[in-house]
FIMAR-599357 format. One record per residue (C-alpha): y, z, x. Coordinates in steps of 0.1 Angstrom, whole numbers, padded with zeros to 4 digits, always signed. Layout:
N
YZX
...
//
This chain:
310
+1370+0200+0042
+1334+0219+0046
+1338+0240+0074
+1310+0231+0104
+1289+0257+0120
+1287+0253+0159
+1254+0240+0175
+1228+0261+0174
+1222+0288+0204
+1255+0287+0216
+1263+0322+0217
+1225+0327+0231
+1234+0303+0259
+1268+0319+0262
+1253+0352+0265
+1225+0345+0291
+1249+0322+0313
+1269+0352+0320
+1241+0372+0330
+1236+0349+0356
+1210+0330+0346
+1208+0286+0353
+1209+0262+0332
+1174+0255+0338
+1164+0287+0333
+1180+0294+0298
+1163+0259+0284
+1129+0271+0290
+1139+0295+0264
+1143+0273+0241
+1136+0239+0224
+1165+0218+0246
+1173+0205+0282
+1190+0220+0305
+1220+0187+0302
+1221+0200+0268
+1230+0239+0276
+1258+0227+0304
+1271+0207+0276
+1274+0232+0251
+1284+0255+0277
+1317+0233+0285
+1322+0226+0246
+1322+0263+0242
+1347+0263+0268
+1328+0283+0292
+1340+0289+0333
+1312+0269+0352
+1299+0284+0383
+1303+0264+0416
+1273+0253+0433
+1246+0233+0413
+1252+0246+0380
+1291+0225+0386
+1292+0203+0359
+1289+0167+0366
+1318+0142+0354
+1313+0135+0317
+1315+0100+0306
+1327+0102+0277
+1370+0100+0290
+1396+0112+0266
+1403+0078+0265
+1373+0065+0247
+1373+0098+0226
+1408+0089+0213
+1399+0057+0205
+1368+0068+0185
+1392+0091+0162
+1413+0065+0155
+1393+0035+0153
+1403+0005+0131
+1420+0015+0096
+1408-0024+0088
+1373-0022+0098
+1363+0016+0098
+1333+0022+0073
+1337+0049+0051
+1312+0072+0044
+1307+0092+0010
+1301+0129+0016
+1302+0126+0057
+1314+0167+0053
+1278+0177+0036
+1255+0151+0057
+1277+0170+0086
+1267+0202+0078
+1230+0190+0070
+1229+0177+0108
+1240+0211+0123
+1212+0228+0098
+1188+0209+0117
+1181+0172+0098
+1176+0142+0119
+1204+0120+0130
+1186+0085+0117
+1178+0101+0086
+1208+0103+0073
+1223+0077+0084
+1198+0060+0066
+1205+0079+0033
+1244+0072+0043
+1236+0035+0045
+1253+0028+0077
+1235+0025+0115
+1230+0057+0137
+1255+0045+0161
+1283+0046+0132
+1270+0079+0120
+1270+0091+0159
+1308+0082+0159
+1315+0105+0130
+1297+0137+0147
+1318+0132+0183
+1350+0129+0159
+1345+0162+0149
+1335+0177+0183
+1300+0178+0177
+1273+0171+0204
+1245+0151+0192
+1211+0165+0199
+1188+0152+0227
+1154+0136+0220
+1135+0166+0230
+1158+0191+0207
+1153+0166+0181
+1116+0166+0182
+1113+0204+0187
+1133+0205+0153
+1116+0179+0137
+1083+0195+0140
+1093+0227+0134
+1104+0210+0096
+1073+0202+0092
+1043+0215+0075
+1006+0219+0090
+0990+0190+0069
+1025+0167+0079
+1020+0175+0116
+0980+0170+0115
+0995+0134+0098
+1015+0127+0124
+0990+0135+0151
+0960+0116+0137
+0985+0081+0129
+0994+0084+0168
+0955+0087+0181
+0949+0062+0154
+0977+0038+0176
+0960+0045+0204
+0927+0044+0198
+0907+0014+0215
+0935+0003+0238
+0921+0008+0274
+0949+0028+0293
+0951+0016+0332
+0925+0037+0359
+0962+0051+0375
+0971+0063+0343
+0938+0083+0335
+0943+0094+0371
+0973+0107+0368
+0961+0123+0337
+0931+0141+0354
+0956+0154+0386
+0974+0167+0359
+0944+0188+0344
+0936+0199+0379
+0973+0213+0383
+0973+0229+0353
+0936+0241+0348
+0940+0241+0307
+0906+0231+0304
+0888+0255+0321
+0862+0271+0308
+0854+0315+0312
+0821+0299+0323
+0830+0281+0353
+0857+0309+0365
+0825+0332+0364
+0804+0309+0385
+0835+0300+0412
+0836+0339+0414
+0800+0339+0421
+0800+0317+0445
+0828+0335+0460
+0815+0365+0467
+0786+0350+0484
+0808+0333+0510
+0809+0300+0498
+0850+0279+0508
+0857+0249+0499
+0859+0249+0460
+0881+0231+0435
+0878+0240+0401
+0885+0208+0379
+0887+0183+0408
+0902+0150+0397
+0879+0123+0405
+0893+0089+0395
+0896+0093+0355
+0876+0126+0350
+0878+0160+0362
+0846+0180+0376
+0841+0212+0365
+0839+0224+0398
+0842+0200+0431
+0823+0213+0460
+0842+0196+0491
+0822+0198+0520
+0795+0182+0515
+0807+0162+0482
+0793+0179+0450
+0801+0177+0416
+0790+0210+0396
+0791+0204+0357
+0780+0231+0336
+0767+0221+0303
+0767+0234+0272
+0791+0260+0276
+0809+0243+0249
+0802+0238+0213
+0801+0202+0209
+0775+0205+0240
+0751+0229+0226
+0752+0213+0192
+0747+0177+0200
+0727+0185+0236
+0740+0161+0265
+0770+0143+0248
+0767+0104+0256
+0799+0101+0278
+0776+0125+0304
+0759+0094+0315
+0787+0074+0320
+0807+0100+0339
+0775+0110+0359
+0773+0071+0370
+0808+0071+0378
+0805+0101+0404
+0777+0088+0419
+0793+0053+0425
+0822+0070+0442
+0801+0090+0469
+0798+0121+0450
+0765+0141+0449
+0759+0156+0410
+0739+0190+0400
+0740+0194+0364
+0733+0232+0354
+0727+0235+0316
+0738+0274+0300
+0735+0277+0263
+0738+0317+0262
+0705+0314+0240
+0676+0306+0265
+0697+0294+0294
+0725+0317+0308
+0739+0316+0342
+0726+0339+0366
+0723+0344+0403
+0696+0316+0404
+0717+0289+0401
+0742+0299+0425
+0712+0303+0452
+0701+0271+0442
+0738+0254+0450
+0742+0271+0480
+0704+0259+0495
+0718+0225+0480
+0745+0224+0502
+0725+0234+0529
+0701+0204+0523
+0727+0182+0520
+0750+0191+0554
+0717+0186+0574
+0703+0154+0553
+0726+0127+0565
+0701+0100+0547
+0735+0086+0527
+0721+0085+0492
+0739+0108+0465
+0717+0129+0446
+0718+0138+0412
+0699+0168+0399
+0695+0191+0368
+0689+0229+0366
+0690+0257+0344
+0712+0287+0342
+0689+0304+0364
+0681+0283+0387
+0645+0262+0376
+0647+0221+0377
+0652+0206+0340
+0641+0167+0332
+0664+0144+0347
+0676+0112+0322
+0676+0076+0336
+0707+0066+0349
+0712+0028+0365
+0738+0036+0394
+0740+0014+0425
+0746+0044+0450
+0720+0069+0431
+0692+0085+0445
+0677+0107+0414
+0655+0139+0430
+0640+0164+0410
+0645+0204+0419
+0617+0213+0441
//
């Protein structure tokens, strides 16, 4: 019989357990759960600590485990080359794959890994390996067929939420640009900021709180300086505005308009305005890097009051 390697990152997981690190801790090391290192850990035959890394019962009895080894000498399938397709598992190929090539379901082939001892992989293991099989061109394949499935089916306003929270958490879209203006504003005493506020579906580059103020700075991308203001800017203008949320727009290219002092002055003397105008319209306004008022596009908004810069 082939001989079968053990899972992989056993003696990893070994090794870092009895430095004392958790379970949780040694899967963010690598492509696995934590379930998935206690399990191993156990297989391996490793002393579990007491306290919250104690395993939990397991499932799977002796009982059931005896019967899978034995099964039915009338009805058990037999598989042709189950040692190499084996071995090809633990090197990393798919579970459904070959039982595909084998010709019988994953559940059968899932019987003949826990004969032998071996712990099938978890989704997230899976994946990790799967993608790491791949090549750039297969992954980019892969990627574009699931935005394909996606695209034009209108996801739920919690979802989007949801989503946006999650960008605010994680600030992954933040841009050097506005971390250089929150610093600005900073220094000059102004509280009260949130950088990539979630507002409904979309985030603001920066969320003024008090009074309510949504600063977007534009063109500090590419696909903004190329193609001037994209056409989603007046939808998600409209949307602020509907939702009680005043909008100054300052445009930076790093050509003609850059983002000095001026337009911090002219935020703060906004806010200003604003805590002392109690008129309830929301504003929306456009400026330059530096402060000077730029022309302001038509927008049809039920709560919008449209001002130029003075």
């Amino acid at each position: 019989m082939t001989s079968v390697s053990k899972p992989p990152y056993v003696d990893d997981f070994i090794r870092l357990y009895e430095s004392g690190q958790s379970f949780q801790k040694i899967a963010s090391q690598f492509p696995v759960s934590w379930a998935t290192v206690r399990r191993r850990l156990i297989a391996a035959g490793v002393s579990i600590r007491n306290g919250k890394d104690a395993p939990r019962k397991l499932t799977v009895t002796p009982a059931f485990m005896d019967g899978v080894r034995r099964g039915s000498a009338k009805n058990r399938i037999q598989i042709p080359g189950i040692d190499g397709l084996i071995q090809r598992y633990t090197d990393g190929e798919s579970e459904q794959a070959l039982a595909r090539e084998a010709g019988v379901s994953r559940h059968t082939f899932r019987a003949r890994l826990l004969e032998r001892g071996i712990e099938p992989r978890g989704a997230s293991e899976a994946n990790a390996l799967r993608m790491q099989s791949m090549t750039k061109q297969e992954r980019s394949k892969l990627a574009k067929a699931a935005h394909d499935a996606l695209r034009g089916k209108k996801r739920p306003e919690s979802e989007l939420h949801q989503r946006a929270i999650a960008r605010q958490e994680t600030l992954q879209y933040q841009s050097p640009a506005e971390r250089v203006f929150i610093a600005m504003l900073e220094r000059a005493g102004v509280v009260g900021l949130t950088p990539q506020k979630a507002v409904g579906r979309y985030n603001v580059d920066i969320a003024v709180e008090e009074p309510r103020i949504a600063v977007e700075i534009e063109g500090h991308r590419r696909e903004t300086r190329l193609r001037n203001i994209p056409s989603g800017y007046n939808k998600r203008t409209k949307y602020l505005l509907n939702r009680g949320w005043h909008v100054l727009i300052i445009r930076v290219d790093g050509v003609r308009h850059f983002l000095t002092d001026g337009a911090r002055d002219y935020l703060i003397a906004l806010i200003d305005e604003l805590r002392s105008d109690k008129s309830g319209g929301c504003q929306y306004r456009v400026i330059s890097g530096n402060g000077d008022p730029m022309p302001i596009r038509s927008l049809k908004s039920n709560r919008r009051t449209a001002v130029e810069s003075p």
